[in-house]
N, C-alpha and C positions, 0 to 999 in steps of 0.2 A: 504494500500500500504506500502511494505518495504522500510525501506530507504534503499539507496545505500552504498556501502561498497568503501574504497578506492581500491577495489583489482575490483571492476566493471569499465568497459571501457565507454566512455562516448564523444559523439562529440556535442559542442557548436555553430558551425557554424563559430568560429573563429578563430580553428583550431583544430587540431588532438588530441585528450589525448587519450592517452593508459598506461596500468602496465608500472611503471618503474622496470627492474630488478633488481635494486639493491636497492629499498624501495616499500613501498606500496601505498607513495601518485604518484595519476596520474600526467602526465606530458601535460602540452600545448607545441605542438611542430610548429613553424612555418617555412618553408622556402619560403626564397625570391630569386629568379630566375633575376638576372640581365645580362648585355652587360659588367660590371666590377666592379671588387671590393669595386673601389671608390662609385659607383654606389648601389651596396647593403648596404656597408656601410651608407651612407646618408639616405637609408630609413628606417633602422635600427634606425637610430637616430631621423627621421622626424618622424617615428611612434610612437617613446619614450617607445619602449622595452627595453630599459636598466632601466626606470622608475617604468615599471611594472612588472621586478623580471627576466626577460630574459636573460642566458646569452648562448654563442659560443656553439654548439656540434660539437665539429668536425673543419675541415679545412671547405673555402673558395677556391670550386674548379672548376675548367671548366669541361663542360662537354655537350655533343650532349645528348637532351631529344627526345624520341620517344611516341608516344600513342599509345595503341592497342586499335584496336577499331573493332568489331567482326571479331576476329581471326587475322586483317589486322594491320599491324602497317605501322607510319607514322609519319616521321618526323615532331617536333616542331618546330617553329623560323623558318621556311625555312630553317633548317637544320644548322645555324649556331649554334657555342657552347657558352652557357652563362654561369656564375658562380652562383654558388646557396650556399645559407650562409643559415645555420638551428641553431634556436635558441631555448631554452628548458625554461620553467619555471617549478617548480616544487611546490604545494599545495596542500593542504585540501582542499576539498570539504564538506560543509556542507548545507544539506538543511533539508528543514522540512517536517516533514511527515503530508500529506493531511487528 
């Protein structure tokens, strides 16, 4: 078996990494979906992502989520609009070949 390259995509179950465009190590991307800022914030901090290399992408913004779900979409939250904060960390990945 190959190892992987940083330029391969890769999901841990504890969130998203994909290519970063502007380097070659993958990115852990998380967003938190809250009722308010304050609110994201807090869990941000109760999760202790700022500990483990996490910081801001982007604004902290409101916004109405939908899902499609075959072909049909459908309002999340009963349609009210939550804020969602995405947080990036950026690493190597190294493992061993089997």
């Amino acid at each position: 078996m190959q190892n992987p390259t940083p330029n391969d995509n890769f999901n841990n179950g504890k969130g998203k990494r994909e290519k970063n465009e502007n380097s070659n190590l993958p990115l852990d991307i998380i967003t938190i979906i809250a009722p308010s800022i304050k609110e994201a914030m807090r869990q941000f901090q109760k999760r202790g992502l700022d500990r483990l290399g996490y910081t801001i992408e982007g604004k902290i913004v409101r916004q109405q989520f939908d899902i499609v779900d075959n072909e049909q979409t459908r309002p999340l939250f009963e349609g009210r609009s939550m804020y969602s904060a995405t947080w990036i960390r950026k690493r190597a990945i190294y493992m061993q070949q089997d």
